[in-house]
C-alpha positions in Angstrom: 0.0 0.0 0.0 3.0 2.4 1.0 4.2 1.7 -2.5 1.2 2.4 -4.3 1.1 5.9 -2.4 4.6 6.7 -3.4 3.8 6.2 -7.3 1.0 8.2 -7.0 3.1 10.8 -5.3 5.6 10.2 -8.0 2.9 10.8 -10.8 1.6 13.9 -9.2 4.7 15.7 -8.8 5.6 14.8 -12.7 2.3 16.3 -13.4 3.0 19.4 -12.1 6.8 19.3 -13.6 5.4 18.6 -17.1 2.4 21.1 -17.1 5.2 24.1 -15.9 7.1 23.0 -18.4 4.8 23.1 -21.3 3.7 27.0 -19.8 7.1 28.1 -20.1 7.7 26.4 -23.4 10.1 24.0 -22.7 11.4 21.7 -24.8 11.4 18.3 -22.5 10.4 15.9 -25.4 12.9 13.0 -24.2 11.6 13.5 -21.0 7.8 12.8 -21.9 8.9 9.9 -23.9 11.2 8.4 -20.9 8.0 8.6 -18.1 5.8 6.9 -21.5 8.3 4.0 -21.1 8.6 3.6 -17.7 4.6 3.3 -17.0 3.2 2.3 -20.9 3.2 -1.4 -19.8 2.3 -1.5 -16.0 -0.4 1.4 -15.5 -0.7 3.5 -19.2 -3.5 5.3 -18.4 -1.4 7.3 -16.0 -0.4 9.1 -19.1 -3.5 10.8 -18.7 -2.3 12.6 -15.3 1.1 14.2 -17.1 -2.1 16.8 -19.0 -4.6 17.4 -16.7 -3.5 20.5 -15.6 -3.4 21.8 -19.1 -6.4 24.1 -20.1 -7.9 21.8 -22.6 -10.2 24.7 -23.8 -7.1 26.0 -26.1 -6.1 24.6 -28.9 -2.5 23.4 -27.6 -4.1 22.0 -24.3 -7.0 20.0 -26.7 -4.0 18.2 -28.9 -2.3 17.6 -26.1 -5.4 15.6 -24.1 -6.5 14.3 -27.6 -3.1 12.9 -28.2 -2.4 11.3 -24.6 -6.0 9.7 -24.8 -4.3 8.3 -28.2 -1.5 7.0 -26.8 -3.0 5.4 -24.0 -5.7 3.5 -26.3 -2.2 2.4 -27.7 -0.5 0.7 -25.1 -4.0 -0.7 -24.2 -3.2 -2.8 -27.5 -6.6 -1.0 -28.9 -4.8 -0.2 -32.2 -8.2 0.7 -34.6 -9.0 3.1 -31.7 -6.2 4.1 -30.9 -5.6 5.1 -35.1 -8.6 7.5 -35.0 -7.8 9.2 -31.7 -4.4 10.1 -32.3 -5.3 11.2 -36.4 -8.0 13.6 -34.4 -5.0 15.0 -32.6 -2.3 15.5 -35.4 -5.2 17.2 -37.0 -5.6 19.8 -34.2 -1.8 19.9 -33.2 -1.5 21.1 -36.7 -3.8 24.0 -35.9 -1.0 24.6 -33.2 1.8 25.6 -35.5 4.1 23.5 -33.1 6.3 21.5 -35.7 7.5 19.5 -32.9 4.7 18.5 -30.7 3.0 17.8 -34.5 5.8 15.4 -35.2 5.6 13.5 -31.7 2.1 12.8 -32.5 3.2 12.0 -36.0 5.3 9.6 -34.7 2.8 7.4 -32.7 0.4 7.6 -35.5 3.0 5.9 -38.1 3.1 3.3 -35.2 -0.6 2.2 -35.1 -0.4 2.4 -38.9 2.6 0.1 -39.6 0.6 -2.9 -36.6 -2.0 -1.9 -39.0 -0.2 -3.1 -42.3 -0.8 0.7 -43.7 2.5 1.2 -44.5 2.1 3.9 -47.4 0.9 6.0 -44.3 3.3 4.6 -42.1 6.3 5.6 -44.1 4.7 8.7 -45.1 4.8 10.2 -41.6 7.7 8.9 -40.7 9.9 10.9 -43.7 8.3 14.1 -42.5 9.3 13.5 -39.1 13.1 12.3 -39.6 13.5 15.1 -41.7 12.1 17.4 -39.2 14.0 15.9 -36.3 17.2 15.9 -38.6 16.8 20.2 -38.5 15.4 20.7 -35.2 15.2 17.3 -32.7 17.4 15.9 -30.4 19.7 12.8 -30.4 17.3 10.6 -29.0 14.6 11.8 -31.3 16.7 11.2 -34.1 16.9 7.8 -32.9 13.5 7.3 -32.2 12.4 7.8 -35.8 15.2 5.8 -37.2 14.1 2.8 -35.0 10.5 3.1 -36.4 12.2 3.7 -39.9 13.9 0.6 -39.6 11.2 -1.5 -38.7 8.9 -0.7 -40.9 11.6 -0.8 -43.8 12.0 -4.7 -42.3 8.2 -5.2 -42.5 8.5 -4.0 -45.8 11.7 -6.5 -46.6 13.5 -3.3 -47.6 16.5 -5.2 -45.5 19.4 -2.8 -46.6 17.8 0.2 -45.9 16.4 -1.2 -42.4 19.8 -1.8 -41.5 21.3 1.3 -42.5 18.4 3.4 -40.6 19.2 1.3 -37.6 23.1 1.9 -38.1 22.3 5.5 -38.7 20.7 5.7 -35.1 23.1 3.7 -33.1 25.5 6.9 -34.4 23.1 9.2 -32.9 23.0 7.1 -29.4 26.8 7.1 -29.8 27.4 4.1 -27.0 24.7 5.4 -24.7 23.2 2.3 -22.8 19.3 3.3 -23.4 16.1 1.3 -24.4 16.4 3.0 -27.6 20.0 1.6 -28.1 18.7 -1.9 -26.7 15.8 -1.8 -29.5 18.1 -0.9 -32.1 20.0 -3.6 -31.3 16.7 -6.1 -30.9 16.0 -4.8 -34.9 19.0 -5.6 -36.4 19.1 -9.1 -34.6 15.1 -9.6 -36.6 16.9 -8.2 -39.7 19.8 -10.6 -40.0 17.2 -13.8 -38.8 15.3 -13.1 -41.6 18.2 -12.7 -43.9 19.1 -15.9 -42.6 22.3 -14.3 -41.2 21.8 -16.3 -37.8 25.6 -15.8 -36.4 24.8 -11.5 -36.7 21.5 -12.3 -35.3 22.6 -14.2 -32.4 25.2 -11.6 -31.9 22.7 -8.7 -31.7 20.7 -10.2 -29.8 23.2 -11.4 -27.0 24.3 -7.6 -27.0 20.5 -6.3 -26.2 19.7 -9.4 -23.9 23.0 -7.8 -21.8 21.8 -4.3 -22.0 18.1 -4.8 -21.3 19.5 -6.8 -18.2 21.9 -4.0 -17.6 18.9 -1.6 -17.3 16.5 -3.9 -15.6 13.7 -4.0 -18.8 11.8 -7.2 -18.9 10.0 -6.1 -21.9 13.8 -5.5 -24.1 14.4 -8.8 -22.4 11.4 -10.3 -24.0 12.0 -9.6 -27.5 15.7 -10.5 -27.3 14.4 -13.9 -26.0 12.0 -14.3 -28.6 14.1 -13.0 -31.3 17.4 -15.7 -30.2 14.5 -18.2 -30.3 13.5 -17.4 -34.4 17.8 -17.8 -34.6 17.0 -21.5 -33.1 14.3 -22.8 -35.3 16.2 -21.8 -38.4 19.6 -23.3 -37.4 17.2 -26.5 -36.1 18.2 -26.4 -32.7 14.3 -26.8 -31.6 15.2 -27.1 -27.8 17.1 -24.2 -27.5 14.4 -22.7 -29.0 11.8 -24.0 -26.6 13.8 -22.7 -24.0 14.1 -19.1 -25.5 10.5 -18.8 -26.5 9.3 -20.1 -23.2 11.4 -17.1 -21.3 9.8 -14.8 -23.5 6.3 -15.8 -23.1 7.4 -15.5 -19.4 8.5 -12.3 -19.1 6.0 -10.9 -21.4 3.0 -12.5 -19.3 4.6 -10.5 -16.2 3.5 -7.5 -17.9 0.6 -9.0 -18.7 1.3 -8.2 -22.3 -0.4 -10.7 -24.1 -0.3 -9.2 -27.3 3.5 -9.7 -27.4 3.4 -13.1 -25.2 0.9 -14.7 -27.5 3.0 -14.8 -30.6 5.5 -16.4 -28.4 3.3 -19.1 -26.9 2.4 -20.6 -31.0 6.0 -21.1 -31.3 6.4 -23.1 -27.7 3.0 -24.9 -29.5 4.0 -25.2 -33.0 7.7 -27.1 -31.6 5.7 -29.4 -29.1 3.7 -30.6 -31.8 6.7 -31.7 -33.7 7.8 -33.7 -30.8 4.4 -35.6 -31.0 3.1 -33.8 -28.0 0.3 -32.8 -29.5 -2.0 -32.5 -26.4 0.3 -30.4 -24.5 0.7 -28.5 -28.1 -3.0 -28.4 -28.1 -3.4 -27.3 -24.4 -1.3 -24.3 -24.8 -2.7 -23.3 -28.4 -6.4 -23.3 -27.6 -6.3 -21.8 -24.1 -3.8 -18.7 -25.6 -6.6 -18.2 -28.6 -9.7 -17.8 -26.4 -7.3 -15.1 -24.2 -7.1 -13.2 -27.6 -10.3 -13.8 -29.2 -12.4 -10.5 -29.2 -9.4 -8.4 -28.7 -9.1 -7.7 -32.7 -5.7 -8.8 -33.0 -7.0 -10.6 -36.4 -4.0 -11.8 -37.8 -2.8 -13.3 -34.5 -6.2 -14.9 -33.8 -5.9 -16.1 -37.8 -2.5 -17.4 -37.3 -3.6 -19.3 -33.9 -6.2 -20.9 -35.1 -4.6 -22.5 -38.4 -2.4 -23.8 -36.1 -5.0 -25.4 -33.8 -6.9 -26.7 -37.4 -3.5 -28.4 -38.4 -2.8 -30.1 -35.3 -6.9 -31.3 -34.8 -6.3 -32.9 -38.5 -3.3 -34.6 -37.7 -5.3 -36.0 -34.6 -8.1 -36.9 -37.2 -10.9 -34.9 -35.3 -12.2 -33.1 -38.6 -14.8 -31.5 -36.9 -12.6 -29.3 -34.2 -10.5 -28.6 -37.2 -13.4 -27.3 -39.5 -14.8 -25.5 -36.0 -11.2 -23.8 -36.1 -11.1 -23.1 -39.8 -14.1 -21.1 -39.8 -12.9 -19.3 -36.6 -9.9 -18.1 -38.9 -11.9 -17.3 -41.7 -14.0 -15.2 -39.1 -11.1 -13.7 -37.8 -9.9 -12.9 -41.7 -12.7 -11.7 -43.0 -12.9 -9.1 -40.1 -9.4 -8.7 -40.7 -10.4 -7.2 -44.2 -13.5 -5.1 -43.4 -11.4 -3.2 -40.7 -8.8 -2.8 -43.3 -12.0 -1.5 -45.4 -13.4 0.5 -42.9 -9.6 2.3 -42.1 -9.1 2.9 -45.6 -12.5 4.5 -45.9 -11.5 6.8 -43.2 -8.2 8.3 -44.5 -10.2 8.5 -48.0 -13.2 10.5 -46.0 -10.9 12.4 -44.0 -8.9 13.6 -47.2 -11.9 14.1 -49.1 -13.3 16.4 -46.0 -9.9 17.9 -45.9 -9.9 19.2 -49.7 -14.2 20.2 -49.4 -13.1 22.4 -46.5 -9.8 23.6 -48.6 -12.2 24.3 -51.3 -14.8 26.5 -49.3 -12.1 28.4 -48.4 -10.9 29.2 -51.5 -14.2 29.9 -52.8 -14.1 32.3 -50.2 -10.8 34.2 -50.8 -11.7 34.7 -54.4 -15.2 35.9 -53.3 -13.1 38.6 -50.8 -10.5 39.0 -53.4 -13.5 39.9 -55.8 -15.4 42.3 -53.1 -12.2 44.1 -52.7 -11.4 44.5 -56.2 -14.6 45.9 -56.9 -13.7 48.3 -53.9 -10.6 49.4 -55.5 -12.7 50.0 -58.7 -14.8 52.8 -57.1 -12.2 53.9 -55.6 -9.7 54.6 -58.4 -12.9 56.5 -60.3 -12.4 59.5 -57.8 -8.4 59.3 -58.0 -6.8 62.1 -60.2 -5.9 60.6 -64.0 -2.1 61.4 -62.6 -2.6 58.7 -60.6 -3.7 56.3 -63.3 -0.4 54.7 -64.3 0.4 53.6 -61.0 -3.1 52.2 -60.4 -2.6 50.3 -63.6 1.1 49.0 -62.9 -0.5 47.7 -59.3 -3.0 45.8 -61.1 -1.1 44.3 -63.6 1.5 42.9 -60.6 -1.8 41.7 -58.9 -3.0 39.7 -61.8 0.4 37.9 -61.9 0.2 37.2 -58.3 -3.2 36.0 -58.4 -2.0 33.8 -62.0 0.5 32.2 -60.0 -1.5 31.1 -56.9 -3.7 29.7 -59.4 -1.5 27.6 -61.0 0.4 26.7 -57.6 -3.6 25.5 -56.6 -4.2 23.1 -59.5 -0.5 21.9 -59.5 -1.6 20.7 -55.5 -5.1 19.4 -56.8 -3.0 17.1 -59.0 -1.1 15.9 -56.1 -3.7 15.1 -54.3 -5.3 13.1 -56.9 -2.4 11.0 -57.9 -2.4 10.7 -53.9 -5.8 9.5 -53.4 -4.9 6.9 -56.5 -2.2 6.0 -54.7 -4.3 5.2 -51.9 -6.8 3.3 -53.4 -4.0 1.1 -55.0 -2.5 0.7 -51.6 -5.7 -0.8 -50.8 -6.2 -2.8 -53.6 -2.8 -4.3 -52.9 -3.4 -5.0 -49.0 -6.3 -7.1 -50.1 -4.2 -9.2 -52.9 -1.1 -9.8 -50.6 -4.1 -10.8 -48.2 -5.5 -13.6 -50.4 -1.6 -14.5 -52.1 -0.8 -14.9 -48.1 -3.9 -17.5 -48.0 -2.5 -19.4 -51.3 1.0 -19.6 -49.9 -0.1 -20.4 -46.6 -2.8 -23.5 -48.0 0.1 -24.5 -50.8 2.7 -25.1 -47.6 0.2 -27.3 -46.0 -0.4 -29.4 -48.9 3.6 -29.6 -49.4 3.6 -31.0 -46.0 0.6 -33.5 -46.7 3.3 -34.8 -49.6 5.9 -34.9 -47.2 3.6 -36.9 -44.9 2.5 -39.1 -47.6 6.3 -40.0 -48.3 6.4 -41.6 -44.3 3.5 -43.7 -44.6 3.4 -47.2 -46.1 -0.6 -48.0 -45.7 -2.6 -47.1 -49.0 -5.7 -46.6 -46.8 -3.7 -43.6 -44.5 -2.3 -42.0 -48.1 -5.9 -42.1 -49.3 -7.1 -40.2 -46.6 -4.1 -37.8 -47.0 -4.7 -37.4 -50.8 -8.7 -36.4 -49.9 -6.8 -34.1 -47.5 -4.5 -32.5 -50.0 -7.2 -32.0 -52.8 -10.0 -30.1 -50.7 -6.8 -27.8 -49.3 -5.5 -27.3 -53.7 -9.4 -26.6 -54.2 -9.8 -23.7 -51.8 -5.9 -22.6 -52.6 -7.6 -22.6 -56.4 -10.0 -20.0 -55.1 -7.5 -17.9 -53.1 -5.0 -17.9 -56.2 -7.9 -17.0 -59.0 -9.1 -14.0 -56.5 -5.3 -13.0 -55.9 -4.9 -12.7 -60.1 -8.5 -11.3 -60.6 -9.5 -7.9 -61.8 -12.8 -8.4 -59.5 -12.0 -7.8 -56.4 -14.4 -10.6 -54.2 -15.4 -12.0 -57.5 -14.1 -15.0 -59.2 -15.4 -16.2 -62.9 -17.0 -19.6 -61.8 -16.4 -21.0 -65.3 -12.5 -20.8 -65.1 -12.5 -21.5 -61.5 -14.1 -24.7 -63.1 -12.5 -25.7 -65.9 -8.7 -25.5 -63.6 -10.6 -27.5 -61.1 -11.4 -30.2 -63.2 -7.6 -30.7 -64.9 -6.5 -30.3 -61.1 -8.8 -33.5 -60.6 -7.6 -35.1 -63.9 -4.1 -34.2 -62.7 -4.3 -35.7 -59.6 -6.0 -39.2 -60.4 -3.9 -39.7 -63.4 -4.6 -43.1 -64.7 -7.8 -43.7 -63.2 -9.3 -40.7 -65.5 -7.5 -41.8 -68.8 -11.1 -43.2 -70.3 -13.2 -40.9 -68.7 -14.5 -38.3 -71.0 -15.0 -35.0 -69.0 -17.7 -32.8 -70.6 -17.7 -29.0 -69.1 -20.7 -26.5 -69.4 -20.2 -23.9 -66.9 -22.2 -20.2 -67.0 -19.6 -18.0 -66.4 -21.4 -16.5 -63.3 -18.9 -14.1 -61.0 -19.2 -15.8 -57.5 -18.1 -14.5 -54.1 -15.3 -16.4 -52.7 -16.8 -18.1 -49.5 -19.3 -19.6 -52.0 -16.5 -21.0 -54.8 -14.4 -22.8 -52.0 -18.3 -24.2 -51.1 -19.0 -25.4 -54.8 -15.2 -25.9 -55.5 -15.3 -28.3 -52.5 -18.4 -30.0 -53.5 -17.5 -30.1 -56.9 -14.2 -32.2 -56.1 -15.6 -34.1 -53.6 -18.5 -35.3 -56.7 -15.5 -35.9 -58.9 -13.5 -38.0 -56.9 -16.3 -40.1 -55.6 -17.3 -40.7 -59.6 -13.6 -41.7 -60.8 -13.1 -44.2 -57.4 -16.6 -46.0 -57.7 -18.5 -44.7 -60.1 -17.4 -47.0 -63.2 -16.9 -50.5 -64.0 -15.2 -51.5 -67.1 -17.7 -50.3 -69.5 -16.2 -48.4 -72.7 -17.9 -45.5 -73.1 -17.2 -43.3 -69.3 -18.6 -39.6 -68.9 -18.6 -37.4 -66.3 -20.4 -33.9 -66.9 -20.1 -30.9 -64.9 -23.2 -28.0 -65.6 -23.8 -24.7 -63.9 -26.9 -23.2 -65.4 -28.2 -20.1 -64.2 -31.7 -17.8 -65.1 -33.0 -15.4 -63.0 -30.7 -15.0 -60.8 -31.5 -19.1 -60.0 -28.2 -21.5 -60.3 -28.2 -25.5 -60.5 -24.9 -27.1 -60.8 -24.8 -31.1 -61.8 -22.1 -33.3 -61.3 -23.6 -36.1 -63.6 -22.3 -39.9 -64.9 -23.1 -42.8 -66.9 -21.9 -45.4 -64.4 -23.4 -48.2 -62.8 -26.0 -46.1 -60.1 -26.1 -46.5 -56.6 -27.8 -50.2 -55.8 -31.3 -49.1 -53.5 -29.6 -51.4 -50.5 -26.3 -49.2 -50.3 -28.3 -45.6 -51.1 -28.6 -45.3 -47.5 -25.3 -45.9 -46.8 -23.2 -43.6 -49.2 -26.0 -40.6 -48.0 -24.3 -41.1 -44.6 -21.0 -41.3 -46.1 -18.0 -38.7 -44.7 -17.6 -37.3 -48.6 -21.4 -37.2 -49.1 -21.9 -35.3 -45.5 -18.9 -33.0 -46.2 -20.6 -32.1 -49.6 -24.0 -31.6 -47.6 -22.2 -29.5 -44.9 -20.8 -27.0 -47.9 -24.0 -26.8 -49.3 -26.0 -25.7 -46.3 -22.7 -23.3 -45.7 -23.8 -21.4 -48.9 -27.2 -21.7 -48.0 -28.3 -23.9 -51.2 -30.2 -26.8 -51.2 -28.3 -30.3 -51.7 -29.7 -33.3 -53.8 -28.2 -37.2 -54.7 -30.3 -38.4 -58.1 -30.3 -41.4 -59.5 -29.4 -40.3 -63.3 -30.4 -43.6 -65.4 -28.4 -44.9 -66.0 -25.6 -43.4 -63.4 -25.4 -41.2 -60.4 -25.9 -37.2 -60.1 -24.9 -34.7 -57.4 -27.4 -31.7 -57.7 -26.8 -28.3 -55.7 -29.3 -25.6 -56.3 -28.4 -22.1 -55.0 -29.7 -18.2 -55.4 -26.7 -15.9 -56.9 
């Protein structure tokens, strides 16, 4: 209790040091950003006590509570919030005319972007603020920028110029034991791991591991940790890797930062499932993704329960896995219509920005026109001596006024090509988004052919085939949507058509007689509903080609989509033997023919087995 009063204390009288400061006009920037670090992880919203002796009636005092409400949404790991809150205050800081408190904010507004993925924004703010801090900031300012420069340059897998940004600012720190040193040090350790550098990675990392030590930062210690365990996995040394990724989760739960301890806690997961324990694996996965669920870390939660899918499939308990599989398709989906709604923000906010840039020029040239007028009167009563001098005014006036013009469209063009820019950016988040997907389900089914390669029993590599073709049907999707002009849409008749020499493909002999007949209406289909009839489509296929024929001559296997009205029916037809009556029963309750059922009812359409005469036909009605 004595302790708690003494931080309080502590708090108060750093209130009352930082308000003075600000009324004199100090500049104690390094000092803010010191007391931010010391409290950002075990009580943030004491930020909010450093301005609330400011007048938040000014403009200055508004930016400044605006901008510590920001920061604190921040370090609550609320990054969407925390995006608009601190936009709101760079927007009112600029009404300020304070360069520097505009490029602090500036600063921690580049950082929500870049956990965002907007890097255009990101990197954006961060040029205007290095070169800012380059004319006016201090050392550790310098620094400061140049860290964030160099990370988002390594998200980016710009690796030489992350590294000389991070050189760049261990000059500015010149041997000063800091946590801005440490982190500089913790960056080019991530740098050289992903380079696959892993003797400069371990180096860096020992270095920071010694200074975050040295200055008592369990956080610093963290990342070091985690970082020497990434060096681990690559070299193969999975136990030393355990270890380190173990003491990061650790330290990182001490702070109760599960934002950074979660990532952490997949790795422990991810190497205990490759030493077969896959309970424990399971144990730890699960119980760290319902800590994290609801907290809109989407690409964590999306990561974390891929993970869970893959290791409920290797146990063979389908259903957890497709349970988990639609939690990460959740968990993407809200990923994207954040992404959506964020973008639509800066787009709004822009397009406010230039309506209110407009009214007031409309304005201007209305005054400029009401005084002009004024002048007219008045030079009717001034003495024809006069004249020429009126007249040489008015022609330097009309130059002026030519020039601001042209200055004002040559910014409208900017703008434009910045806005285009923009929407590019966009359109690029959302391809990278679904070329992640395709690389992400390609991997699997590379490891599926690894797999296949240990096991001797046909009826396992069966099973693992099945596997491997429903994953290559949804990657289909993911890769048609990455190379589509549509964005959401993909052509259901080309989708098709690869499909089907995907199937061919993949049977090999057993299709060699079959005679594959394809009438598709080249419908544009969302892409939850073509992994649906891609899934049901394959399923129909390989069920046809395993038991479908007998050694009759003349083998078909037709695949229609008809659609009218907005009405779609898609038949996967052949001419085989039929299903006998005493086995109809039995292949309806079938795992293929209840997988195909499940799909169906996903994209709400309406499932039907015919008897063809002669042969069998899958039927799937369903409303574009």
């Amino acid at each position: 209790m004595r302790k708690l009063h003494q931080i309080r204390w502590v708090w108060i009288l750093s209130a009352m040091w930082f308000c003075g400061g600000i009324a004199y006009g100090q500049n104690q920037w390094d000092e803010i950003r010191d007391n931010e670090n010391r409290v950002r992880f075990t009580h943030p919203d004491s930020i909010l006590i450093w301005v609330r002796g400011v007048d938040s009636n000014t403009v200055y005092g508004k930016a400044l509570h605006t901008w510590a409400q920001g920061t604190v949404l921040f370090h609550h790991s609320d990054y969407s919030e925390s995006y608009k809150i601190l936009s709101r205050a760079l927007e009112q800081a600029r009404e300020t005319r304070n360069f520097m408190l505009q490029s602090e904010i500036s600063m921690d507004l580049a950082r929500a972007y870049m956990i965002l993925d907007m890097t255009g924004e990101s990197l954006s703010l961060l040029l205007y603020v290095r070169d800012y801090f380059n004319r006016a900031g201090t050392n550790h300012q310098k620094a400061r920028v140049l860290l964030a420069l160099g990370e988002l340059y390594r998200k980016m897998s710009y690796f030489e110029k992350a590294q000389n940004a991070l050189a760049e600012g261990l000059k500015w720190m010149n041997g000063e034991e800091s946590q801005i040193t440490c982190a500089l040090y913790n960056r080019m350790a991530a740098i050289n791991t992903q380079k696959g550098i892993l003797d400069s990675a371990d180096y860096y990392s020992r270095i920071a591991i010694e200074m975050a030590q040295k200055l008592n930062d369990a956080h610093l210690q963290a990342i070091s940790y985690n970082e020497i365990g990434q060096v681990n996995m690559q070299s193969g040394d999975w136990n030393a890797a355990f270890l380190s990724f173990k003491k990061a989760d650790s330290l990182w739960t001490s702070l109760n930062m599960l934002r950074f301890a979660a990532p952490a806690r997949l790795k422990v997961s991810i190497i205990l499932a490759t030493r077969k324990e896959t309970d424990t694996a399971l144990a730890i996965a699960t119980h760290t993704f319902f800590e994290i669920r609801g907290k809109k870390w989407y690409f964590l939660e999306s990561e974390m329960a891929q993970h869970i899918a893959n290791l409920y499939m290797e146990a063979n308990m389908a259903d957890s896995a497709f349970r988990y599989q639609d939690y990460r398709y959740g968990a993407n989906n809200a990923f994207i219509e954040t992404r959506y709604k964020i973008n639509a923000d800066v787009v709004q906010s822009r397009y406010q920005y230039e309506k209110n840039l407009n009214t007031i020029r409309e304005q201007t040239r209305q005054l400029k026109e009401e005084s002009q007028n004024r002048r007219w009167y008045t030079v009717l009563v001034i003495i024809l001596a006069a004249m020429a001098v009126m007249l040489a005014l008015l022609a330097a006036q009309k130059q002026k006024e030519s020039h601001l013009i042209k200055k004002e469209k040559q910014q409208e063009v900017l703008h434009n090509r910045s806005l285009q820019e923009s929407i590019h950016e966009k359109n690029a988040l959302i391809q990278e988004v679904n070329h992640r997907v395709k690389n992400n389900l390609q991997t699997i089914s590379s490891l599926i052919d690894l797999q296949k390669a240990s096991i001797s029993d046909q009826a396992g590599i069966w099973v693992l085939e099945d596997a491997q073709r429903r994953i290559d049907s949804m990657g289909l999707a993911h890769e048609l949507l990455f190379s589509s002009s549509s964005l959401g849409k993909i052509n259901v008749a080309e989708y098709m058509e690869k499909l089907i020499q995907a199937e061919q493909s993949l049977h090999g002999a057993q299709v060699k007689n079959i005679r594959f007949l394809l009438d598709v209406f080249p419908a544009e289909i969302d892409l939850n509903r073509i992994i649906s009839l891609g899934m049901i489509t394959s399923e129909a296929v390989s069920n046809a080609v395993k038991h479908a024929f007998d050694e009759k001559e003349d083998k078909v296997l037709r695949v229609t989509l008809t659609c009218e009205n907005e009405k779609c029916e898609l038949r996967i037809q052949d001419n085989g033997k039929g299903l006998a009556p005493e086995f109809r029963e039995k292949a309806k309750s079938s795992f293929g023919i209840r997988l195909m059922e499940i799909f169906a009812k996903k994209m709400g359409a309406r499932f039907e087995l015919e008897d063809a005469h002669p042969g069998t036909a899958i039927v799937v009605l369903f409303s574009l």
